[in-house]
N, CA, C and O of each residue as an XYZ file, in Angstrom:
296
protein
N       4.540     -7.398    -25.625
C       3.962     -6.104    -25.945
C       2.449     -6.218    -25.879
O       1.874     -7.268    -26.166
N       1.817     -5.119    -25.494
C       0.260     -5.388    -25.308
C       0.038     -3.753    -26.006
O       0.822     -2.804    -25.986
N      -1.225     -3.852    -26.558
C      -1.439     -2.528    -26.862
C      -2.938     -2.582    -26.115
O      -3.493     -3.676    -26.015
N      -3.620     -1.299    -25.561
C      -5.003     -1.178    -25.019
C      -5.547     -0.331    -25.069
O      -4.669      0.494    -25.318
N      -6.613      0.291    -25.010
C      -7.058      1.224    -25.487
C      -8.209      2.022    -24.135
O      -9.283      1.501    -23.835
N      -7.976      2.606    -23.842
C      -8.366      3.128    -22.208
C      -9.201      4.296    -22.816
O      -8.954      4.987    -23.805
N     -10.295      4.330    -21.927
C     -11.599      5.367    -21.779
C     -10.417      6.653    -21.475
O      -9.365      6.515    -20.850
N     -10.915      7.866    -22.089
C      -9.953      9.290    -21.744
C      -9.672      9.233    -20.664
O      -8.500      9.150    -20.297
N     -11.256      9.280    -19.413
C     -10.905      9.692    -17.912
C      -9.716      9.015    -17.448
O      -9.020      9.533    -16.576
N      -9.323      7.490    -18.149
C      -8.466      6.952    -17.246
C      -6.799      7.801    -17.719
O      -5.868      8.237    -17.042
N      -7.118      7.715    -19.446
C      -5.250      7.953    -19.792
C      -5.029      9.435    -18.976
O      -3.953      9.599    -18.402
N      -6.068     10.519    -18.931
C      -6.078     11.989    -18.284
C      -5.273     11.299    -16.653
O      -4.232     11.793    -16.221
N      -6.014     10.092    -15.926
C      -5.297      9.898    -14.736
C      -4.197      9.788    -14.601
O      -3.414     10.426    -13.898
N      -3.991      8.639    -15.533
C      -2.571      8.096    -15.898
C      -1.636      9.456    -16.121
O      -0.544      9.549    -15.559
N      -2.126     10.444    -16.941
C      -1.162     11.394    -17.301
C      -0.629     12.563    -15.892
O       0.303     13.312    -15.597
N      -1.625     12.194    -15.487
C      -1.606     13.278    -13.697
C      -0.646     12.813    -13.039
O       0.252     13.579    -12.691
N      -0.590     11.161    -12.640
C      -0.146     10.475    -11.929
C       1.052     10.348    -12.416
O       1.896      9.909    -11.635
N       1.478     10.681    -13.805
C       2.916     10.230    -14.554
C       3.213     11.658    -14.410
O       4.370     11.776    -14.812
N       2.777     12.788    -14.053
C       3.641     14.305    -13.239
C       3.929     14.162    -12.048
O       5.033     14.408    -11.563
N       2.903     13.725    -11.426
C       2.802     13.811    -10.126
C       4.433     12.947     -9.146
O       5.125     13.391     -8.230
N       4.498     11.487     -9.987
C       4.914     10.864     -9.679
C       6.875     10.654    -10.620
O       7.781      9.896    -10.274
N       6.856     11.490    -11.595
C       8.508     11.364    -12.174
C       8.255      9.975    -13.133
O       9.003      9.683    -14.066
N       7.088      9.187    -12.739
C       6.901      7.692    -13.522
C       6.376      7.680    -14.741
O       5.448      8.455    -14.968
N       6.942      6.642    -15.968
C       5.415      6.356    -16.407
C       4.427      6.040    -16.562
O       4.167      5.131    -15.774
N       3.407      6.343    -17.352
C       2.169      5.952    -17.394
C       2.378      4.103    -17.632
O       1.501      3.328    -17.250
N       3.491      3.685    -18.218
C       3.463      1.989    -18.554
C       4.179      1.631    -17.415
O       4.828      0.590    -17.513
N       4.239      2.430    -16.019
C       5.049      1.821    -15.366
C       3.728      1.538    -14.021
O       3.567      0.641    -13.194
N       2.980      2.793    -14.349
C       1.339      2.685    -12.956
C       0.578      1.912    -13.992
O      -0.307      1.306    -13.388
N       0.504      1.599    -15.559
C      -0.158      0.592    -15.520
C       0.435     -0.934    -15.453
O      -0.364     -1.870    -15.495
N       1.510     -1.120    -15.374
C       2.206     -2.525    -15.217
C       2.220     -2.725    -13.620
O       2.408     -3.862    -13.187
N       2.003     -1.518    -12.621
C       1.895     -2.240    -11.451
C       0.481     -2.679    -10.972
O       0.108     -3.655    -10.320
N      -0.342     -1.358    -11.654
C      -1.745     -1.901    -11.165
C      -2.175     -3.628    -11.651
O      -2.933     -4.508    -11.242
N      -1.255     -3.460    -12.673
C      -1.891     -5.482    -13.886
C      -0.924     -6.055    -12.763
O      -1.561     -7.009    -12.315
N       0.231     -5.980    -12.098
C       0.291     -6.872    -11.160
C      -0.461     -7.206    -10.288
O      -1.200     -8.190    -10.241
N      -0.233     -6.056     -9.258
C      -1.116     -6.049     -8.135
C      -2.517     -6.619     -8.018
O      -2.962     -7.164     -7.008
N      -3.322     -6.387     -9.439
C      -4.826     -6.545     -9.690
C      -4.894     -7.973    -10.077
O      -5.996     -8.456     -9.818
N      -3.970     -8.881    -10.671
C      -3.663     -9.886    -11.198
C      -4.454    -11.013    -10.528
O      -5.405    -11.665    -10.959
N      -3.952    -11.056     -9.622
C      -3.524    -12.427     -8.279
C      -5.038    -11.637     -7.323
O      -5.207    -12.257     -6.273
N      -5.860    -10.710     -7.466
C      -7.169    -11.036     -6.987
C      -7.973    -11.617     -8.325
O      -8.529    -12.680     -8.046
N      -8.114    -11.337     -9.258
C      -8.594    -11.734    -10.414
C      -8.086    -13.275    -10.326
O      -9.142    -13.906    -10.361
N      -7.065    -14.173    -10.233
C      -6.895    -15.207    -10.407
C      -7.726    -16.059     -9.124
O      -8.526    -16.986     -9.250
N      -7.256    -15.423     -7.909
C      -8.223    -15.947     -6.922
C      -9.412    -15.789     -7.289
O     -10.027    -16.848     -7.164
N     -10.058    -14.937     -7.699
C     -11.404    -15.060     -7.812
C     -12.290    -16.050     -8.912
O     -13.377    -16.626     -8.849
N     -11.509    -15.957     -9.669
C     -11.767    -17.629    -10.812
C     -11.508    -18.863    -10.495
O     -11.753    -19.793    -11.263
N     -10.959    -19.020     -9.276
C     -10.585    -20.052     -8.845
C     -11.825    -20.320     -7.892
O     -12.454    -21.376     -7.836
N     -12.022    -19.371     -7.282
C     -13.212    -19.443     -6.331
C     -14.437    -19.802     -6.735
O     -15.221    -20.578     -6.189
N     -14.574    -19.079     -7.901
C     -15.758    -19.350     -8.499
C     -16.073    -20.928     -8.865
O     -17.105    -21.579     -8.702
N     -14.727    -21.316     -9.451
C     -14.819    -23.013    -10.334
C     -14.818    -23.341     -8.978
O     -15.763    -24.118     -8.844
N     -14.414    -23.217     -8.179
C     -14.563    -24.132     -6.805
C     -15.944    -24.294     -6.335
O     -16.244    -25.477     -6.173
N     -16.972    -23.356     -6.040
C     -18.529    -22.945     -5.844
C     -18.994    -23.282     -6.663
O     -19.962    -23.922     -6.254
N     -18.972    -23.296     -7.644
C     -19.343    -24.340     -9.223
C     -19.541    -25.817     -8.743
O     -20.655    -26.324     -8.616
N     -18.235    -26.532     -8.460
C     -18.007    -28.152     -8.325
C     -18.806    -28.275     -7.143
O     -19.600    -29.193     -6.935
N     -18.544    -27.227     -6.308
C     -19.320    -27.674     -5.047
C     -20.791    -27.936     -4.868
O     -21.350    -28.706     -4.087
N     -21.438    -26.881     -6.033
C     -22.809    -26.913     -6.218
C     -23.368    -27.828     -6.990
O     -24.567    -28.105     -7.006
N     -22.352    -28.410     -7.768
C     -22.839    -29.541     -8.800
C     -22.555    -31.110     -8.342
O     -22.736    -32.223     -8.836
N     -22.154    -30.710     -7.446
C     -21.492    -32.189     -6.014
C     -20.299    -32.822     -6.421
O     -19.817    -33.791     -5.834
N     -19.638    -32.084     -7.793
C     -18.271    -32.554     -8.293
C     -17.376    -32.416     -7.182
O     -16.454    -33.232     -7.171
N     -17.432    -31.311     -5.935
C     -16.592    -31.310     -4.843
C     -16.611    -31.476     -3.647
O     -17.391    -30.554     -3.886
N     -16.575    -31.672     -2.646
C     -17.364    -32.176     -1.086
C     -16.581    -30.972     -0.516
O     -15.731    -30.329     -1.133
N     -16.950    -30.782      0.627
C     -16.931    -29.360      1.694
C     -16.665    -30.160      2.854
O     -17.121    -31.297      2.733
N     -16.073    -29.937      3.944
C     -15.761    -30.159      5.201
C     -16.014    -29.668      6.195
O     -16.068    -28.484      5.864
N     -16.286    -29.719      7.556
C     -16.643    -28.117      8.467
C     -15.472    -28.578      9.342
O     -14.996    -29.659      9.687
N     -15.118    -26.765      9.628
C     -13.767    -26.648     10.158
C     -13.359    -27.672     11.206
O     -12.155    -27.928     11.187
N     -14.294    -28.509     12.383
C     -14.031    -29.295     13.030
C     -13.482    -30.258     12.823
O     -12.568    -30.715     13.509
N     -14.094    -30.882     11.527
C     -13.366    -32.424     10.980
C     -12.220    -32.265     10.835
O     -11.338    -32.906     11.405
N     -11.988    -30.870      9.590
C     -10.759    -30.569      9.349
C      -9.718    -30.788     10.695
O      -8.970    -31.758     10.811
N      -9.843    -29.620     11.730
C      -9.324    -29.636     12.722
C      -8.879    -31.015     13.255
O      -7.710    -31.309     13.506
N     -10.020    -31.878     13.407
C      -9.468    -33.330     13.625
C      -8.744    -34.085     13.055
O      -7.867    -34.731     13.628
N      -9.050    -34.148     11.488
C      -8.020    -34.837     10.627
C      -6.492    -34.162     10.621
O      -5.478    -34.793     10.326
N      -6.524    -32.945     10.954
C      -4.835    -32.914     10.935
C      -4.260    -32.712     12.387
O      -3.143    -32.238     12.592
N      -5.034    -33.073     13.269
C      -4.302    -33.261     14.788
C      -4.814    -31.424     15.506
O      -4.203    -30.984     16.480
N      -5.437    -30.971     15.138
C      -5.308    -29.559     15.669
C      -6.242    -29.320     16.437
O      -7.427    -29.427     16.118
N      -5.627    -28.798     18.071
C      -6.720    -28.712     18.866
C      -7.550    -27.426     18.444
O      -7.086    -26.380     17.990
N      -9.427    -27.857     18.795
C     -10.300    -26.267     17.996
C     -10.361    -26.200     19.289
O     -10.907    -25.240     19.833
């Protein structure tokens, strides 16, 4: 269970979109928290990655080596 507390403009959307659509409002916000999820996770990941990289905790490759180390003609 989550409880949240949304600016009017949005629950007024939510309430349009829950006529518009036969749905509910916990059903357009449980798809948007999917959908929105998995860019939000990529993007924290990205970040700690650009982090290590900048602090030399991680090394970088250019696509050529790559290409070479796993057999792939560039």
């Amino acid at each position: 269970m989550l409880d949240i507390r949304l600016p009017r403009s949005i629950e007024e959307r939510l309430e349009r979109l829950a006529r518009r659509t036969g749905r509910t409002k916990g059903y357009s916000i449980r798809q948007a928290i999917i959908e929105h999820i998995q860019d939000l996770e990529d993007l924290y990941l990205a970040e700690g990655a650009l982090e290590r990289i900048r602090t030399g905790e991680e090394q970088t490759t250019t696509l050529q080596d790559a290409l070479k180390r796993y057999g792939v003609e560039g």
